[in-house]
C-alpha positions, -999 to +999 in steps of 0.1 A: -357+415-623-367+442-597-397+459-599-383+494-598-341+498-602-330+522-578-292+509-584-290+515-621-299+552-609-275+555-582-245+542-605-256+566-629-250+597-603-228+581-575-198+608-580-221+635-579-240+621-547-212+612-527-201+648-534-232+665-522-234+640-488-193+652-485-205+686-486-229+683-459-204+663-443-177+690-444-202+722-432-219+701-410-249+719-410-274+685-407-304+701-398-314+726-424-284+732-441-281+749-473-290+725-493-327+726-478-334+762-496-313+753-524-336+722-531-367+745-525-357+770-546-355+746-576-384+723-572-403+756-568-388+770-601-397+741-616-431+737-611-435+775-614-446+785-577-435+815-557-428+789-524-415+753-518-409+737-478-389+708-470-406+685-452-396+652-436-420+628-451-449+634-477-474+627-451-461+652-432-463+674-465-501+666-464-507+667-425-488+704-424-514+723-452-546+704-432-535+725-398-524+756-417-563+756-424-573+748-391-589+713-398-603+698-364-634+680-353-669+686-372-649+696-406-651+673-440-625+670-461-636+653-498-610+629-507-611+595-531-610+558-508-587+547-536-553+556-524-527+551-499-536+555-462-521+584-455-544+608-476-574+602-454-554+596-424-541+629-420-574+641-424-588+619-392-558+625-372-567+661-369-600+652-357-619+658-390-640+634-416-629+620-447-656+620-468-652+597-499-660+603-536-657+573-557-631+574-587-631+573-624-629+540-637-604+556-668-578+576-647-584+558-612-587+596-601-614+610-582-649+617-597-657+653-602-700+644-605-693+621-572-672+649-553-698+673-562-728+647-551-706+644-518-701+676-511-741+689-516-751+656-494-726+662-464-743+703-467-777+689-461-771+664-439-758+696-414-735+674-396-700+683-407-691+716-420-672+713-458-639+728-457-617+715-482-608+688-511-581+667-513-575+648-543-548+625-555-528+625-588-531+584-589-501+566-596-482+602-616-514+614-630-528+650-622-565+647-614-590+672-631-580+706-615-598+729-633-633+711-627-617+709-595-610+739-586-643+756-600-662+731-577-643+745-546-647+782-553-687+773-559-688+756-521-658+780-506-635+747-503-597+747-501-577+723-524-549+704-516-528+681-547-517+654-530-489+647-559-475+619-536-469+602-570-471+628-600-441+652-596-430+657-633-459+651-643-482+682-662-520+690-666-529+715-696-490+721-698-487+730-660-466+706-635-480+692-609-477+713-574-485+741-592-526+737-599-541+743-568-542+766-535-512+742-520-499+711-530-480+681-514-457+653-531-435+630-513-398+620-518-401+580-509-376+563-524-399+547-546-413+581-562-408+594-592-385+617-576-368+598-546-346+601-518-327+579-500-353+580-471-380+598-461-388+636-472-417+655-494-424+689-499-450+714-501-459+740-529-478+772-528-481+809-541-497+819-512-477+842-489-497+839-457-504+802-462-465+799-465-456+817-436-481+792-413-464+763-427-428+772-419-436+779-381-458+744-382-425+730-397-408+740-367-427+734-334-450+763-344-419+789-341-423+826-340-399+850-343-372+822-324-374+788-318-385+794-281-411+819-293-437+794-304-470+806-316-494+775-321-488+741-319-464+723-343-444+695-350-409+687-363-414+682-397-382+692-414-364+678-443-329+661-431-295+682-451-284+648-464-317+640-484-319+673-500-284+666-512-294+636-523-324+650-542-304+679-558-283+649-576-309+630-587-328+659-596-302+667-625-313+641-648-348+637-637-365+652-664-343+624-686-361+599-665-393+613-670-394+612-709-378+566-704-412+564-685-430+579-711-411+553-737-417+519-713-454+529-710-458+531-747-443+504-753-467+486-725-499+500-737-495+493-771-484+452-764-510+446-739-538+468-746-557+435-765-555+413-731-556+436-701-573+473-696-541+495-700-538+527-681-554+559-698-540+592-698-560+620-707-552+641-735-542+668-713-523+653-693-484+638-691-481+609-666-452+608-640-454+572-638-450+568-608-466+529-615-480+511-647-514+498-628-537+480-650-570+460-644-577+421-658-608+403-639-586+374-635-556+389-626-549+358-602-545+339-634-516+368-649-497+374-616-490+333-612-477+335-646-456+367-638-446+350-602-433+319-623-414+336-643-394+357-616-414+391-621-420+410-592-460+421-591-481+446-566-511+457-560-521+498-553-545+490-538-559+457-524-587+473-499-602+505-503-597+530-475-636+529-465-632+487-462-600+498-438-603+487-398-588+527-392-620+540-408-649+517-392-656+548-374-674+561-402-698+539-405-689+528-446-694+496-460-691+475-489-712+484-521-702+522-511-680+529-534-683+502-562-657+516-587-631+517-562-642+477-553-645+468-581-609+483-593-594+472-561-603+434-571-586+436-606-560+460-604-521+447-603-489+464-612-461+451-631-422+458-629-420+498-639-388+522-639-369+544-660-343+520-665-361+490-677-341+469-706-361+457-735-351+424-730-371+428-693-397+445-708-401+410-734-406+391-703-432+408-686-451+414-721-441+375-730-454+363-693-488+382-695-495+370-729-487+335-719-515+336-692-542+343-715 
């Protein structure tokens, strides 16, 4: 059993891959080809913004926004300590602070009272100067925007989705990418929407904010490529991937509607032994995992490990226990939600494509243990 089936995918849509890739093959345009704004154009369509850029990675699609707004040393920029790395990290690679906000012990997603809390402390502390909030849509599902957003306009704070993990996914019937000033997800093969490498994109309706990112894309470009007007990077998306993407894409709503059916099917078999993921009312996961807590969970994932069922855990150490962030003086007891999840969470075999008869087994393995 894998714990997610890429190949099931892939046979699925293998003509009409191979006949994008022999496309890009044929016009050999490699590096921003055709298929770059034709991917943008659609992904923008579909979450209903007026811009979408290509990027190469989806931390790349998180670092870009940060030095459109001009993040640097002495800024803070809110963010939850339970997520993948590269949240925070883009935020101290530009010389600024993450500051943490612990998380919702429901949704796993950040805490609107402990953002707020964070934000008024890091004010009259003087230190750092508040510039913007970065939260993530944990594991496909959109954080609380609309508290979200109100919170930012009351301190004059930019937003940025990181929807690393929720594309398809909707908040009060808007998709994800669409529900703040910009918005980043990532195309790692794993996502909901994957590629077959590296890539992510970036969302907004603001024109200026647009323009900025496409020079930073590109080495800061002007009007030409040798008419560079700040400091950039190379962060485009490769031809191949976006013709990879444009494939998958045609059946990916179809995917998201099996997650929706595996996850029900989850919740409602093992909502009596373990804590189950919750999904607001408002919201529609992506699904990007099926996470779910157990104060033993040691106990469960020998079980599962026994049986031949992949398990993992998002996320073992929160990012304010990591080495890379010693510098900000954290420790243990900070954050106790975030611990405290980190020490039962575990994830369980999770994809669009996953048989009933697989499904039995992991339900069959977990019950076993208890």
């Amino acid at each position: 059993m894998q714990f997610i089936d890429l190949k099931t995918q892939q046979d699925r849509i293998r003509e009409k891959i191979e006949l994008n890739i022999n496309n890009v093959l044929d016009h050999g345009k490699y590096i921003m080809g055709p298929e770059i704004k034709e991917l943008e154009s659609t992904l923008a369509k579909y979450c209903g913004v007026k811009h979408a850029i290509g990027v190469a990675s989806g931390t790349d699609a998180l670092l870009i926004p940060l030095m459109a707004y001009d993040i640097g040393p002495g800024d803070a920029v809110f963010t939850t300590p339970f997520t993948f790395i590269a949240t925070a990290e883009v935020i101290q690679l530009l010389g600024g602070t993450p500051v943490f906000a612990d998380i919702d012990p429901e949704t796993f997603n950040i805490d609107i009272e402990k953002l707020e809390e964070a934000i008024i402390k890091t004010k009259q502390e003087g230190k750092l100067t508040p510039k913007g909030i970065l939260p993530v849509d944990l594991f496909g599902q959109a954080a609380d925007y609309d508290k979200i957003n109100k919170i930012a306009k009351k301190y004059d704070l930019f937003v940025i989705e990181d929807a690393a993990q929720s594309f398809g996914a909707t908040y009060n019937g808007k998709r994800a990418c669409s529900l703040t000033d910009v918005a980043s997800t990532s195309f790692f093969p794993a996502k909901p929407l994957g590629a077959y490498g590296d890539g992510g994109m970036i969302f907004t309706n603001d024109d200026d904010l647009y323009q900025k990112i496409l020079s930073i894309r590109v080495h800061g470009s002007g009007s030409d490529k040798y008419n560079n007007i700040r400091v950039g990077l190379n962060g485009r998306l490769d031809t191949i991937q976006a013709a990879v993407l444009l494939a998958k894409f045609e059946i990916f709503d179809e995917e998201i509607k099996l997650r929706q059916m595996v996850a029900k099917r989850y919740n409602e078999e093992l909502k009596d032994i373990v804590k189950v993921p919750v999904v607001e009312s408002h919201n529609i996961s992506a699904w990007a995992q099926y996470a779910m807590l157990h104060p033993d969970r040691d106990k469960i994932i020998e079980k599962l490990k026994e049986a031949g069922i992949p398990v993992a855990i998002y996320y073992p150490i929160p990012l304010h226990l990591q080495e890379a962030f010693t510098s900000l003086g954290l420790n243990k007891g900070d954050f106790p939600i975030s611990e405290k999840c980190a020490s039962e969470i575990f994830s369980i075999p999770f994809h669009p494509y996953l048989t009933r008869d697989d499904q039995d087994k992991v339900i069959d393995a977990i019950k076993s243990s208890v």
